[in-house]
N, CA, C and O atoms as a GROMACS GRO file, in nm:
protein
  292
    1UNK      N    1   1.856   1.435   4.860
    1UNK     CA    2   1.881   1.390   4.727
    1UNK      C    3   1.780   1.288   4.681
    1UNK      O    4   1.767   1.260   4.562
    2UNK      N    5   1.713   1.235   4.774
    2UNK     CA    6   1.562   1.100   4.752
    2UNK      C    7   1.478   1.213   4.655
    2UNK      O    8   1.455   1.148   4.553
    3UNK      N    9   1.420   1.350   4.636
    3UNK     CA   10   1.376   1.380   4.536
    3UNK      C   11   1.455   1.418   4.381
    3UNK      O   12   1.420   1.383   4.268
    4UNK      N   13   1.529   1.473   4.408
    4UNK     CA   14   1.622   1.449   4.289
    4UNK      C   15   1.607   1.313   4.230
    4UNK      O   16   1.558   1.306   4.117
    5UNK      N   17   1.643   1.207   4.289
    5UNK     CA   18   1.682   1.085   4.204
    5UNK      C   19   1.530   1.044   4.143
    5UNK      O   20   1.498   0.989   4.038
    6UNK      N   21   1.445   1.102   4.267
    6UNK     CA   22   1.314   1.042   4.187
    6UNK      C   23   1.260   1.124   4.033
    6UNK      O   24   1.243   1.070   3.924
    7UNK      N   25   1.238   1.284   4.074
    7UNK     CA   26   1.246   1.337   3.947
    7UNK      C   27   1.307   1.311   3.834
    7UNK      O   28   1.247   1.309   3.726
    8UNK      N   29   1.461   1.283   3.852
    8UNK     CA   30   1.505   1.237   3.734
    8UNK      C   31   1.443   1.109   3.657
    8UNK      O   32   1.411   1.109   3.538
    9UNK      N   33   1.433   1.018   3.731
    9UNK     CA   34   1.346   0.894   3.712
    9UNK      C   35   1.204   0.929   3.665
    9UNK      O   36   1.159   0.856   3.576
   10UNK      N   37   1.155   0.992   3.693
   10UNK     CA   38   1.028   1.020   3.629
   10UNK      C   39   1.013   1.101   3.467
   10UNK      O   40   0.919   1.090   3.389
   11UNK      N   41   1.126   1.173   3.452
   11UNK     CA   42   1.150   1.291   3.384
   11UNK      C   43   1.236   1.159   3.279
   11UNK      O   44   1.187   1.129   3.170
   12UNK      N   45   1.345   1.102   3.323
   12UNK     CA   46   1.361   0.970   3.208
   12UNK      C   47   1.278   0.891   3.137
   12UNK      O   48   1.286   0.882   3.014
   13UNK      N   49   1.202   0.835   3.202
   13UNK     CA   50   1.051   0.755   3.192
   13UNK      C   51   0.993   0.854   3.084
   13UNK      O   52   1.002   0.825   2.965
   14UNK      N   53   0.926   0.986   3.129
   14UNK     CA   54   0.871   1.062   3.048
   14UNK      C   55   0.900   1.067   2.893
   14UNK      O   56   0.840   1.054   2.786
   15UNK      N   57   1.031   1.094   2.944
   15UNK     CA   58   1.151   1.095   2.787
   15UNK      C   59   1.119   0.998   2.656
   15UNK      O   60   1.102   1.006   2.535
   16UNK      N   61   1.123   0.866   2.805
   16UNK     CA   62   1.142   0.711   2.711
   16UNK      C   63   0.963   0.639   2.647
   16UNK      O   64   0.953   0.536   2.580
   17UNK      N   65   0.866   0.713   2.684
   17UNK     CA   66   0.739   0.724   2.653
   17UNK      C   67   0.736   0.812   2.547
   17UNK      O   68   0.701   0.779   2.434
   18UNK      N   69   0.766   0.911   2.575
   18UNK     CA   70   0.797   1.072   2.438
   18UNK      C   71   0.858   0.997   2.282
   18UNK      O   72   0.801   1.000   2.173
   19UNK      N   73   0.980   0.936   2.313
   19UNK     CA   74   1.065   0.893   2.206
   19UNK      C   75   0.999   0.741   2.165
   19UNK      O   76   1.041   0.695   2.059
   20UNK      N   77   0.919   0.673   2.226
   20UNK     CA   78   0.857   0.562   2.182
   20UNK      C   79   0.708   0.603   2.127
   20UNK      O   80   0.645   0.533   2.047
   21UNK      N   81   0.678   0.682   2.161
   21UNK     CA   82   0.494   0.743   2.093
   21UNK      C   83   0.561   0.814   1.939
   21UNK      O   84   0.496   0.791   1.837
   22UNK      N   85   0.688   0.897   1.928
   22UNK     CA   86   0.731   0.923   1.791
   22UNK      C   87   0.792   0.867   1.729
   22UNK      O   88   0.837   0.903   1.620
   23UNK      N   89   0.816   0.721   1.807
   23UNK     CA   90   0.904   0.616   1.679
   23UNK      C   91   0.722   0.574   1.649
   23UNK      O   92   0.677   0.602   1.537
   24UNK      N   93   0.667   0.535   1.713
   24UNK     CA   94   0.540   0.444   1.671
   24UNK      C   95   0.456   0.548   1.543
   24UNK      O   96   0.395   0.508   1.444
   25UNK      N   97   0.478   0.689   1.587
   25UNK     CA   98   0.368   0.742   1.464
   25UNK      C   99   0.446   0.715   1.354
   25UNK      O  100   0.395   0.651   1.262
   26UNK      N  101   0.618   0.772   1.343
   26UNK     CA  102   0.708   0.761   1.224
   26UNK      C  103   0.656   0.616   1.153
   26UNK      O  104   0.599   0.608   1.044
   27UNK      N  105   0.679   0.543   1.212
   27UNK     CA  106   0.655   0.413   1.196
   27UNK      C  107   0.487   0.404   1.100
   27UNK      O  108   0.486   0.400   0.977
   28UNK      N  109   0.374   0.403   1.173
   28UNK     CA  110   0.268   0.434   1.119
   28UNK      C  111   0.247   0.522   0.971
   28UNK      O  112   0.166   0.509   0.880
   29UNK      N  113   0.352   0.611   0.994
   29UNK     CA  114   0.313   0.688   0.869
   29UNK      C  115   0.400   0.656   0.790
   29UNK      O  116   0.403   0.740   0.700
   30UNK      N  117   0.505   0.545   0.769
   30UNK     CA  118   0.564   0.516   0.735
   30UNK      C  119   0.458   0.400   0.608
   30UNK      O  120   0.440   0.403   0.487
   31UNK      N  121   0.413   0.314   0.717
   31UNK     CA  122   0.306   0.214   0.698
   31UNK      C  123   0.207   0.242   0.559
   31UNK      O  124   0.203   0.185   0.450
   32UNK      N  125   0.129   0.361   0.619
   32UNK     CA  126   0.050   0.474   0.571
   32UNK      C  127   0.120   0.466   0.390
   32UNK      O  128   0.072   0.401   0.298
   33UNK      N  129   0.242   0.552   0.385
   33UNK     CA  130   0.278   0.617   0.243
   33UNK      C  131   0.309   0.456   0.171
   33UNK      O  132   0.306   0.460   0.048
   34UNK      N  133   0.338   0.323   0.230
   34UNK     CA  134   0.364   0.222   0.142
   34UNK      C  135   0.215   0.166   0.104
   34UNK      O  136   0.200   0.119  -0.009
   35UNK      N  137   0.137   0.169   0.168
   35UNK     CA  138  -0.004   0.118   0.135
   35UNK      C  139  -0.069   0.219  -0.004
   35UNK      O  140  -0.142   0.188  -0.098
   36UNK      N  141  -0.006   0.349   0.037
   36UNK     CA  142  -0.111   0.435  -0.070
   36UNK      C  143   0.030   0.407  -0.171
   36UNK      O  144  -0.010   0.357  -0.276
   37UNK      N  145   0.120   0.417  -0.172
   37UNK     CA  146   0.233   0.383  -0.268
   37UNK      C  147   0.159   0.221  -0.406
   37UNK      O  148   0.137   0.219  -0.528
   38UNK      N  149   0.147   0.116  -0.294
   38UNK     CA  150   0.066   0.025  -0.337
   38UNK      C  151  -0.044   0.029  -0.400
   38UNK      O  152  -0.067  -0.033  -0.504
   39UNK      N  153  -0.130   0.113  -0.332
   39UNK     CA  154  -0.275   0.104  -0.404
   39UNK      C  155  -0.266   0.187  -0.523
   39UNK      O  156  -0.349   0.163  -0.610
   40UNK      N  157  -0.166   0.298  -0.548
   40UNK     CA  158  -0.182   0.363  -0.646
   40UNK      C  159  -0.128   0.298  -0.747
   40UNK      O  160  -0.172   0.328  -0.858
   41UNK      N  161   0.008   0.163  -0.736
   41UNK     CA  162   0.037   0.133  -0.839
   41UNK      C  163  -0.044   0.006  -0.863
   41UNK      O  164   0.012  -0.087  -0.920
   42UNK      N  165  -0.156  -0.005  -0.829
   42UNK     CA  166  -0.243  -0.120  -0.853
   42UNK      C  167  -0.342  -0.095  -0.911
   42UNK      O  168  -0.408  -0.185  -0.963
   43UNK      N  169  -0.388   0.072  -0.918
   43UNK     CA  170  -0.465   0.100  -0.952
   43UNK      C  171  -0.383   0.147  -1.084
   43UNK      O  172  -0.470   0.138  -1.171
   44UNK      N  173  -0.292   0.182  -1.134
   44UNK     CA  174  -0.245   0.189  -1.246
   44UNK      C  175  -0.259   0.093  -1.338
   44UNK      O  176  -0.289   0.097  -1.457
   45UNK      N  177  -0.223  -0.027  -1.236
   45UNK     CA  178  -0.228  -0.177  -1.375
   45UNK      C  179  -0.316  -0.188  -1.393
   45UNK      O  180  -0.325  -0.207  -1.514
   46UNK      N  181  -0.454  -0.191  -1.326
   46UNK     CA  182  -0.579  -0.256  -1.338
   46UNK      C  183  -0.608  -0.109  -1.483
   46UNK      O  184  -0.630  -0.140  -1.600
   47UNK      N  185  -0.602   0.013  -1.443
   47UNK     CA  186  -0.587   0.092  -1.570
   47UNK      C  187  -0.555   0.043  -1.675
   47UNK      O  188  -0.648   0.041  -1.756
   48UNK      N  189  -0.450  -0.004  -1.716
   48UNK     CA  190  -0.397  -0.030  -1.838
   48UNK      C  191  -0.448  -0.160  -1.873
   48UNK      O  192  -0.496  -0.199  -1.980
   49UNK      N  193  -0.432  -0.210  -1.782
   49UNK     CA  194  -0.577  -0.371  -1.833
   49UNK      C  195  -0.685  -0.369  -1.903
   49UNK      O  196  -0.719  -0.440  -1.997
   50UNK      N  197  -0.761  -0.247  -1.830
   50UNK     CA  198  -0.917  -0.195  -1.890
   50UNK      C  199  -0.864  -0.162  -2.017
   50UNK      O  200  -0.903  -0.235  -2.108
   51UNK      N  201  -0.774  -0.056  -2.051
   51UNK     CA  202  -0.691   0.027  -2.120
   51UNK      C  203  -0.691  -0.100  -2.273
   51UNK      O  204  -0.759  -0.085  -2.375
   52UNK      N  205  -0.626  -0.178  -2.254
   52UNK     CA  206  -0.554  -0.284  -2.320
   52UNK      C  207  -0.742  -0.409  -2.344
   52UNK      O  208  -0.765  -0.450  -2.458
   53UNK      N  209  -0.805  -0.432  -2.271
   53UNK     CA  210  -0.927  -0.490  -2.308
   53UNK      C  211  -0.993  -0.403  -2.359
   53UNK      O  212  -1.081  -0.463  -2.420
   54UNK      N  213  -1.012  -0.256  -2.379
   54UNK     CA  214  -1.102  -0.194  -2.459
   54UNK      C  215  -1.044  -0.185  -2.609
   54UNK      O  216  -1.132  -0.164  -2.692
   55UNK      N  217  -0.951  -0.193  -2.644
   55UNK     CA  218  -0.881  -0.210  -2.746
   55UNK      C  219  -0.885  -0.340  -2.834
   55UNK      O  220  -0.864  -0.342  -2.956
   56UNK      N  221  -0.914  -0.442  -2.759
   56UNK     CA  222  -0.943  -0.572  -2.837
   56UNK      C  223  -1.035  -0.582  -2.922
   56UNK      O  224  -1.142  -0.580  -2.861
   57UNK      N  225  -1.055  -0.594  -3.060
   57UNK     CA  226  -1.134  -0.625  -3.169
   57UNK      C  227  -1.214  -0.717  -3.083
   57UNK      O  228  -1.164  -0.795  -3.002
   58UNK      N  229  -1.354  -0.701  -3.109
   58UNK     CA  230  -1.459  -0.831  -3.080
   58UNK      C  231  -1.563  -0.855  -3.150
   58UNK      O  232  -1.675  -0.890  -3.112
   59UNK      N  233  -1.501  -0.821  -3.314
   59UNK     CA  234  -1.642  -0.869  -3.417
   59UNK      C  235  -1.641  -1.039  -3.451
   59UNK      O  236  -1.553  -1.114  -3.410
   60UNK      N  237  -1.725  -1.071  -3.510
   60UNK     CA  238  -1.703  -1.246  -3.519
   60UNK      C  239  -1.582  -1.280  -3.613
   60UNK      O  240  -1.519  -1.383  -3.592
   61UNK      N  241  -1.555  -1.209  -3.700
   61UNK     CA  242  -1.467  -1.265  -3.797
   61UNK      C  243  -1.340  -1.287  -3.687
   61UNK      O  244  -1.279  -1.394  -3.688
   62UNK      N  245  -1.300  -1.167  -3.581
   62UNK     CA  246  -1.169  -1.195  -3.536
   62UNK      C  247  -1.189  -1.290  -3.413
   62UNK      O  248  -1.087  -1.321  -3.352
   63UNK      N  249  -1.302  -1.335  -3.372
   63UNK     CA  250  -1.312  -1.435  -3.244
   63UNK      C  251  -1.340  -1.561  -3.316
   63UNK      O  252  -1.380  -1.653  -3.244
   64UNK      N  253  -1.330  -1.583  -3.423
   64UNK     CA  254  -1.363  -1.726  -3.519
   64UNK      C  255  -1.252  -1.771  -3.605
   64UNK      O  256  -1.255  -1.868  -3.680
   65UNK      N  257  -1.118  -1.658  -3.578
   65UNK     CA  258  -1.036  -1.702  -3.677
   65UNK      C  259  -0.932  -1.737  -3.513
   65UNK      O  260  -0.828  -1.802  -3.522
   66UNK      N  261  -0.959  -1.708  -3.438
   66UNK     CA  262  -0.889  -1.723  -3.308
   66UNK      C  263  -0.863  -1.863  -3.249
   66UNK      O  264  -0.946  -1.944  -3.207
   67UNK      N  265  -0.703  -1.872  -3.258
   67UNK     CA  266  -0.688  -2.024  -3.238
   67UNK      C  267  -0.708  -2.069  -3.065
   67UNK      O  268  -0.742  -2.183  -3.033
   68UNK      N  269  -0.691  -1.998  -3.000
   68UNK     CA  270  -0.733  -2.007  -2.869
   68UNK      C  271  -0.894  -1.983  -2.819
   68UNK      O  272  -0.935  -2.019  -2.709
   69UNK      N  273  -0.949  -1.938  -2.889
   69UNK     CA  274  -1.071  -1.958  -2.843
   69UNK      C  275  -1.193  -2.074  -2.877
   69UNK      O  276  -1.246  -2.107  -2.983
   70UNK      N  277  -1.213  -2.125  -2.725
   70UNK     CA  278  -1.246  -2.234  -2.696
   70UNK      C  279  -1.442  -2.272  -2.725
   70UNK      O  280  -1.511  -2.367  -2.689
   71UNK      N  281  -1.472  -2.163  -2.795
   71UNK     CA  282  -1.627  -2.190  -2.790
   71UNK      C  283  -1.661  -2.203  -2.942
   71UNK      O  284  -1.773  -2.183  -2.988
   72UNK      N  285  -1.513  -2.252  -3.040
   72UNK     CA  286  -1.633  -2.299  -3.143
   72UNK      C  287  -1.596  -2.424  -3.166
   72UNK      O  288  -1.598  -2.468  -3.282
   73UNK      N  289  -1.558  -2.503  -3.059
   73UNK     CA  290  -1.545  -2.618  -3.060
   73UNK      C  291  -1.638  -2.732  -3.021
   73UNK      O  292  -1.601  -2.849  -3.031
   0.00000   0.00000   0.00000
């Protein structure tokens, strides 16, 4: 029965290596879809930023009647 108990022991081990290498990828690709989740909605705002600054009037009449702007002081 000394090989039996050892096989099993080895064949457990095996198991407990098997089920820890597919928590770690789950895990990883888990990682993976929140980063591109992120970058895509970052790359959205910075979109609508550009989006929203190309739209701004910038002839002199509207940067001279502008109470916040600090360069015709």
């Amino acid at each position: 029965m000394g090989w039996l108990s050892l096989i099993k022991v080895v064949l457990s081990l095996a198991n407990a290596l098997t089920r820890y290498a597919r928590d770690r990828q789950l895990i990883s690709a888990g990682e993976a879809k929140a980063v591109a989740k992120s970058a895509t909605k970052s790359l959205e705002i910075i979109a609508r930023a550009q989006a929203a600054k190309r739209r701004v009037r910038h002839d002199a009449a509207s940067v001279q009647s502008d109470k916040f702007n600090t360069d015709n002081h």
